[in-house]
Every structure is written in structure tokens, then in C-alpha cells.
C-alpha positions as CSV (number, residue, x, y, z in Angstrom):
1,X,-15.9,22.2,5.9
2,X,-15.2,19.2,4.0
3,X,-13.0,20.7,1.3
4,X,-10.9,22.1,4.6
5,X,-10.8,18.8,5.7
6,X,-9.4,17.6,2.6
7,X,-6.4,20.7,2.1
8,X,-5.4,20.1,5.3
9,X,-5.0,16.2,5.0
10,X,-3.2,16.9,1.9
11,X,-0.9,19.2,3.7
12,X,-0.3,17.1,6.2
13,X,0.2,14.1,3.8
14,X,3.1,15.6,1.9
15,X,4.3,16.9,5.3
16,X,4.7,13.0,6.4
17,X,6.0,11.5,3.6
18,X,9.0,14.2,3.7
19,X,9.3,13.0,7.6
20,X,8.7,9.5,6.9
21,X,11.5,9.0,4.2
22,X,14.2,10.6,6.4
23,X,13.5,8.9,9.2
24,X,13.3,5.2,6.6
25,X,16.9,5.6,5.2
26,X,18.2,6.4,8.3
27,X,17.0,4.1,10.3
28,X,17.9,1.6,7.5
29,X,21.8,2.7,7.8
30,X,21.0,2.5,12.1
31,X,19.8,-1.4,12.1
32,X,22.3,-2.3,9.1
33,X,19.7,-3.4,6.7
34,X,18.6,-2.1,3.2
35,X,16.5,1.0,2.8
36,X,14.3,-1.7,0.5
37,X,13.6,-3.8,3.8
38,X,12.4,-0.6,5.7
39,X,10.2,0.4,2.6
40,X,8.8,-3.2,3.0
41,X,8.5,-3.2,6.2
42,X,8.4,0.1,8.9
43,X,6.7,1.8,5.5
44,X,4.4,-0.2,3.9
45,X,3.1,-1.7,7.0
46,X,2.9,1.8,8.6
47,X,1.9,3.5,5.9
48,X,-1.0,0.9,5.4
49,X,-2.3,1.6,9.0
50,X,-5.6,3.7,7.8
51,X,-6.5,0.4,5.5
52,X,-6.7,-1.5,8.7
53,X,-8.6,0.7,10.5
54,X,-11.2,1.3,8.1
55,X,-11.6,-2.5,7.1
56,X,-12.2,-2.8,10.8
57,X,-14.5,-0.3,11.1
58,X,-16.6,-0.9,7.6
59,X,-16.7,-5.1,9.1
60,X,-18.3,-3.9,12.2
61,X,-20.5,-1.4,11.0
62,X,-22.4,-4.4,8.6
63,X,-20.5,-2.7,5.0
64,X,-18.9,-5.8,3.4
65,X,-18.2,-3.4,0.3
66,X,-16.1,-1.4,1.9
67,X,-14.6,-3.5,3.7
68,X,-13.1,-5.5,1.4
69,X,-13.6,-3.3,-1.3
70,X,-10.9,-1.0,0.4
71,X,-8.0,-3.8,1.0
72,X,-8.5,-4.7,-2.9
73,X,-9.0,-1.2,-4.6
74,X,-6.0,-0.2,-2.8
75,X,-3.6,-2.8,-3.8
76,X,-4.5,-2.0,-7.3
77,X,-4.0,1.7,-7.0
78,X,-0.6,1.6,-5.1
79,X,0.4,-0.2,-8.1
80,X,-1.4,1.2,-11.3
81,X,-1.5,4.8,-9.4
82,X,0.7,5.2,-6.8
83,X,3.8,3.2,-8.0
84,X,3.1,5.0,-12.0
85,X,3.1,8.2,-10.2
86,X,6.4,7.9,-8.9
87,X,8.0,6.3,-11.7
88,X,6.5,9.3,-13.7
89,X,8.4,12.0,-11.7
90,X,11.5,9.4,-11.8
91,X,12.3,6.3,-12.9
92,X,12.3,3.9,-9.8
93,X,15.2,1.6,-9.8
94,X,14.6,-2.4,-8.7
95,X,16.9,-4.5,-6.8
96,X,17.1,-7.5,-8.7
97,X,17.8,-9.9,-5.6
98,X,15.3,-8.2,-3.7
99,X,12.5,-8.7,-5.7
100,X,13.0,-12.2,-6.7
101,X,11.9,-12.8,-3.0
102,X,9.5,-9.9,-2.4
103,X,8.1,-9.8,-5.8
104,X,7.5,-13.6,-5.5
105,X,5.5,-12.9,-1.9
106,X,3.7,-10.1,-3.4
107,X,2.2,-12.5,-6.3
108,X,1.5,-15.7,-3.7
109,X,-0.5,-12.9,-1.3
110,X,-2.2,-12.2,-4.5
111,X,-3.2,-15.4,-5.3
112,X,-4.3,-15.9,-2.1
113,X,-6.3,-13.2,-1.8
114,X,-8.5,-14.7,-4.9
115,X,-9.2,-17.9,-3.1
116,X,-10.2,-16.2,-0.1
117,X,-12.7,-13.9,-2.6
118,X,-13.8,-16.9,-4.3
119,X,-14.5,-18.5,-1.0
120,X,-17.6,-16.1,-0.8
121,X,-16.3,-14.8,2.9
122,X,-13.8,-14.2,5.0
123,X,-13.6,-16.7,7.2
124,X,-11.5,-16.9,11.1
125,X,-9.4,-20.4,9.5
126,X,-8.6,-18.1,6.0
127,X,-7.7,-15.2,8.4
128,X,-5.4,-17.2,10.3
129,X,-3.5,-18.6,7.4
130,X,-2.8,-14.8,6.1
131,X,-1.7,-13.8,9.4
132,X,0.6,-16.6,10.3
133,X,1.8,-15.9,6.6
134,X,2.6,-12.4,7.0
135,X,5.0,-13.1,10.3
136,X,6.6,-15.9,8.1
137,X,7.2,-13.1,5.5
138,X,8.4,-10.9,8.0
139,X,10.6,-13.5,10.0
140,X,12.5,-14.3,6.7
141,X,13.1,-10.6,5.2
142,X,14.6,-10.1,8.6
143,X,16.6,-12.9,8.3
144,X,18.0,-12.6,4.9
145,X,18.3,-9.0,4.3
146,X,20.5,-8.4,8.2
147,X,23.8,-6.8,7.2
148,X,23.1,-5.8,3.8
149,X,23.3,-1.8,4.4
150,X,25.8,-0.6,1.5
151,X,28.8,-0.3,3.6
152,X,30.5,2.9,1.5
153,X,27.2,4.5,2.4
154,X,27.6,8.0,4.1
155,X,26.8,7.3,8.0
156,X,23.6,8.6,9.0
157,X,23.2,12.0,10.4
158,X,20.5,10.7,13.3
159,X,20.4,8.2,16.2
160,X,18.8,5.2,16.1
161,X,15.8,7.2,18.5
162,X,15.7,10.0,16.7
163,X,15.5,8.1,13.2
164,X,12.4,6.3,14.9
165,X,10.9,9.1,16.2
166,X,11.2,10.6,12.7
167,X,9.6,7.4,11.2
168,X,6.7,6.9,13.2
169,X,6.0,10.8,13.4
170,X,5.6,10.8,9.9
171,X,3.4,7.6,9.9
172,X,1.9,9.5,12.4
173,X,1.2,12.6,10.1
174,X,0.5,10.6,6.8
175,X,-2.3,8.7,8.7
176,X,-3.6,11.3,9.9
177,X,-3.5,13.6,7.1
178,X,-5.5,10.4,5.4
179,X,-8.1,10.2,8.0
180,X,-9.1,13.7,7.3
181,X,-8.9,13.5,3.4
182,X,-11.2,10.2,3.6
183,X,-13.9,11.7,5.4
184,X,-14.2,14.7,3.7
185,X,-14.2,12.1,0.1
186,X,-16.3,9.9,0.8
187,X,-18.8,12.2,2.6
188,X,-19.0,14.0,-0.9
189,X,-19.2,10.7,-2.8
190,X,-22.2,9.4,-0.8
191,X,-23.8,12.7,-0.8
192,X,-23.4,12.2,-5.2
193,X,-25.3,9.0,-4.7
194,X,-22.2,6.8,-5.3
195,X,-22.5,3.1,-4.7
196,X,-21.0,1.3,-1.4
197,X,-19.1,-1.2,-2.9
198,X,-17.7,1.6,-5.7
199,X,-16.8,4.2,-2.7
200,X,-15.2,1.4,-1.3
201,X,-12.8,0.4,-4.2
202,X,-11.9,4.1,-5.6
203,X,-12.8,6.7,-3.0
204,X,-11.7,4.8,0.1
205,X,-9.3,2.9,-1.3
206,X,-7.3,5.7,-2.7
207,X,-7.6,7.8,0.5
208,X,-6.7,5.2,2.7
209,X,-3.5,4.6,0.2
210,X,-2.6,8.4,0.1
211,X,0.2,7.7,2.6
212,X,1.3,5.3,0.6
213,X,1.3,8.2,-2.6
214,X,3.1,11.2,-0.6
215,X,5.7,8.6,0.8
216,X,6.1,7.4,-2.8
217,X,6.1,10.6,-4.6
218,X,8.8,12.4,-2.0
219,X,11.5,9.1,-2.0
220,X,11.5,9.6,-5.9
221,X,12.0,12.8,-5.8
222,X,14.7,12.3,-3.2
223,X,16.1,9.6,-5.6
224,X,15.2,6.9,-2.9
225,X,13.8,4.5,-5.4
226,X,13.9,1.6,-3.4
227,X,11.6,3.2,-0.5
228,X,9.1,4.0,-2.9
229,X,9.2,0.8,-5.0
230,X,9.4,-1.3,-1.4
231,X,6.7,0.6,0.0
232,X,4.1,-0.7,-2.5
233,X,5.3,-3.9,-2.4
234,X,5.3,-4.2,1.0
235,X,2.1,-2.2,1.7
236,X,-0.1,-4.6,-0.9
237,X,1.4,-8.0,1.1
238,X,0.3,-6.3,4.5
239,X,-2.7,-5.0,2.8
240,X,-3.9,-9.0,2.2
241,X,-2.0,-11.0,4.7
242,X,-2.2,-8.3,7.5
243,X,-5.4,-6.5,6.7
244,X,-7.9,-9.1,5.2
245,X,-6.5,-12.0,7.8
246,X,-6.8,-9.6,11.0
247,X,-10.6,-8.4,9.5
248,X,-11.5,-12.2,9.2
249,X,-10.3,-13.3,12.7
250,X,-11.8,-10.2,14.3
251,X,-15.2,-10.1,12.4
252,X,-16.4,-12.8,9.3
253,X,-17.7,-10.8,6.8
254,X,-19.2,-11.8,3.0
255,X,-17.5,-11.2,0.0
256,X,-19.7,-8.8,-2.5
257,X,-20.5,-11.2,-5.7
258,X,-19.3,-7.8,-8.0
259,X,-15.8,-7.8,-6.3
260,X,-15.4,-11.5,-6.7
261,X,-16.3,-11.2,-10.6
262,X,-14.2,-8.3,-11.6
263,X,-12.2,-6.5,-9.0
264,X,-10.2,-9.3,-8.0
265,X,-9.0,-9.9,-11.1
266,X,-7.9,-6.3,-11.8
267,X,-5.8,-7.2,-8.8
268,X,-4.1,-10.2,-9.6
269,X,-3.4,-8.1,-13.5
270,X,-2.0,-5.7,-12.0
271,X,0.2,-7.8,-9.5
272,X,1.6,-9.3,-12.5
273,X,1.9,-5.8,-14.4
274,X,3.9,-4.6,-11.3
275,X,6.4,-7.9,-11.6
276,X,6.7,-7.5,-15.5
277,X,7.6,-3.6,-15.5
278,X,9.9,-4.3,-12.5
279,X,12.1,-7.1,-14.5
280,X,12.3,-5.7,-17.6
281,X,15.3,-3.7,-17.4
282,X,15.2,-3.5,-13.4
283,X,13.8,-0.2,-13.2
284,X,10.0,1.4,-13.7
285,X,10.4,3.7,-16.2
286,X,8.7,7.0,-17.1
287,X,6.5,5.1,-20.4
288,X,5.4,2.4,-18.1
289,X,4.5,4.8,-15.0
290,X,2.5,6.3,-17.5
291,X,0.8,3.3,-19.0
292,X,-0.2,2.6,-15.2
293,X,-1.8,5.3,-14.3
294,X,-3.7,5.5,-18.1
295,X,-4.9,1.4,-16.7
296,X,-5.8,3.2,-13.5
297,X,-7.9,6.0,-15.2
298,X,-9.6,3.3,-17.5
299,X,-10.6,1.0,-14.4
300,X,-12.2,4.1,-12.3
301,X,-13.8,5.0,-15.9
302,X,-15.4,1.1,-15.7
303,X,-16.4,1.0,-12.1
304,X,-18.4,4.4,-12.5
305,X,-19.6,4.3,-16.1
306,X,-21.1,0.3,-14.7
């Protein structure tokens, strides 16, 4: 039963992500802003709606480690995996003006998240800070990014309802799709003897980031670069800023003294990995996809072989 449950998440994963991306550029062309703003935004905060949910749930249920352990191994895998992944199957382009101001918001969210960790708990003032954050982000991409759409672009074949429905039925499917692949993963892992804390940054965290991957995987090979590199970007500042602020205000929990000591920093490494691939050259290439996914494979190796 649980290897069923896992085919049909994947199924319904890369089901999604197809979905998902056509409804993104679309409604993109619909509200006249870049497809990078949707892929920060209507993406990555969608796509980052089974991380909230299981913070939620692991804070309530007394499981710190997972908890936090799945906001911070995510972040680091939608960059060293997801985000090499797609560069892998194609090199993902980087809009240069973009990412001065996302990049930049990324790496402050970062930062922020180690001071929170550091702090030994989330806390309801920490938590409020990150969320009045995240609507500042929000406010100002808004802002600065209306009218932008490329205007020689072809006009889009859907409505602004349809492209909406699209979206949300393929966040819909994605999270879904997740759910099912999570259960089944980590029931296995605990069932191996696997630590808490360790579920919580590999197993979890990469399940919960799978609609982050298949949304990733099908705007590269659509050529839709900036979806897939937006999505990541987007999905690690609603990861800390949404995720870890709404977990604090709705239930305090401890920090795990391992997370604080290594994980964290793995984070903020590869935060700053994902900013120097992105502005050298402007584009993720197919060498550096590669080298993050090899930095993925070696931190998995650490947590399991420690």
C-alpha cells in the first residue's frame, strides 16, 4: 500500500506541474506581469502549501524536528536538488533585474532564519516579524514588477478564469500528489528506525518540496526558465517568512540544538551558492546543476552516515 501511495503521488505530481505551468504563464500575460513574478509568487507560495501544513501539524503534535527540520531541509533541497535538477535537463536563464531584488530577499530571509534558529525557539514576536516581512516582500514585487509582461509576447490562449482555474488545479494536484508521496516516505523511513529530526530534513522535506521539483522539472523542459528559477526563489522566502513565522504565532516551538549547529548553515551555503551560480553569466548551467545536486547527495550522505 505504501509504494501505491507513492506511484500515484508521483503521477499526480508530474500531472500538476504540467497544469500548473500553463496556467503560470498565462495568467502572467492576463494580469500583465512577468512569468518570474508568478513563479515567485502564485508558484512558490502555492507550491509550498504541503510545508505549511506539515510544520503545523509536526508543532502541534509535540515534533520540533520535523517541524522545523522540514521548512530548513526544504529550502536547501529546492536549491542544491530541485533548482540542479532543472538546470540539468536545461540551462535556466536569470533575469538580471529580477534577481538583484528577489535574490537580495531570498539572502535577508536567510539570514533571518539563523537568528531565529540561534534564538533556541520560535517565538510569537520572531513570527510576527517574518510574516509582516513576507507581505512587505509581496506588497513591493507587486509594485515594481506591474506592467512588465514582454509586450511582443504571443497573447495568451486562456482567460483570466480559466488561467486561474488551471493554476490552482494544478497546485491542487501537486499538493496532493505530495501528501500521498510523504506518507507513504516517511512511514517507510520510521519503520527503518530513521531519526526525527533526520526524517524531518531529508524525507519530509523533500516530499513536501516535490511540487516544487515537478513544477521545476516541466517549466525547463517547456523552456520556461524563469518559472522554475522563480519558483525556488520564491518558495524558500515563503518557506521562512510565511512558514516558520505562521508556525511561531500559531504554536512556539524549540529549536533542535543539531539543526542550530549544522543544518542551518547548510542553508545559508547554499543560499549563497544559489546567488553565485545565478550571476555568473545569468543563467544555471548544466556543470553547476550538476555540482548541486553532487552537494545535495554529500549532505544526505552526512545526515545519515551521523
Amino acid at each position: 500500500m505504501l509504494y501505491l501511495f507513492i506511484l500515484a503521488g508521483f503521477v499526480l505530481l508530474m500531472a500538476g506541474g504540467e497544469v500548473l505551468v500553463r496556467g503560470a504563464v498565462a495568467l502572467a500575460a492576463r494580469l500583465g506581469v512577468s512569468p518570474l513574478l508568478v513563479g515567485l509568487t502564485v508558484v512558490g507560495f502555492g507550491t509550498s502549501t504541503p510545508e505549511l501544513v506539515t510544520s503545523l501539524d509536526a508543532a502541534f503534535a509535540g515534533a520540533p524536528g520535523i517541524a522545523v527540520g522540514n521548512v530548513i531541509g526544504s529550502n536547501i533541497a529546492n536549491i542544491l536538488l530541485i533548482l540542479g535538477i532543472a538546470a540539468l535537463l536545461m540551462p535556466v536563464a536569470v533575469d538580471r533585474r529580477a534577481f538583484l531584488r528577489d535574490g537580495g530577499v531570498a539572502l535577508i530571509a536567510a539570514l533571518a532564519a539563523v537568528a531565529v534558529v540561534l534564538a533556541g525557539a520560535l517565538s510569537r514576536p520572531a513570527g510576527a516579524l517574518l510574516v509582516l516581512g513576507l507581505g512587505a516582500y509581496i506588497a513591493v514585487a507587486f509594485w515594481r514588477d506591474r506592467g512588465s509582461a514582454d509586450p511582443d509576447a504571443a497573447p495568451p490562449r486562456h482567460g483570466p478564469a480559466v488561467a486561474a482555474a488551471l493554476a490552482l488545479g494544478g497546485i491542487a494536484l501537486t499538493v496532493f500528489g505530495a501528501r500521498l508521496l510523504v506518507q507513504g516516505a516517511t512511514d517507510l523511513a520510521t519503520a527503518w528506525g530513521v531519526p526525527e529530526t533526520v526524517i524531518g530534513l531529508t524525507v519530509v522535506a523533500v516530499g513536501t518540496s516535490l511540487p516544487e521539483l515537478a513544477t521545476a522539472v516541466v517549466a525547463a523542459m517547456r523552456r520556461q526558465g524563469d518559472i522554475a528559477f522563480g519558483n525556488v526563489v520564491g518558495s524558500n522566502i515563503y518557506n521562512i517568512l510565511g512558514i516558520l513565522g505562521v508556525t511561531a504565532l500559531v504554536r512556539p516551538i524549540p529549536v533542535p540544538p543539531e539543526i542550530a549547529a549544522f543544518d542551518i548553515w547548510v542553508m545559508l551555503a547554499a543560499t549563497v551558492a544559489l546567488t553565485a551560480v545565478a550571476v555568473t553569466g545569468w543563467r544555471v548551467t548544466r556543470g553547476e546543476g550538476a555540482a548541486l545536486v553532487a552537494a545535495y547527495a554529500a549532505y544526505c550522505a552526512v545526515l545519515f552516515l551521523g
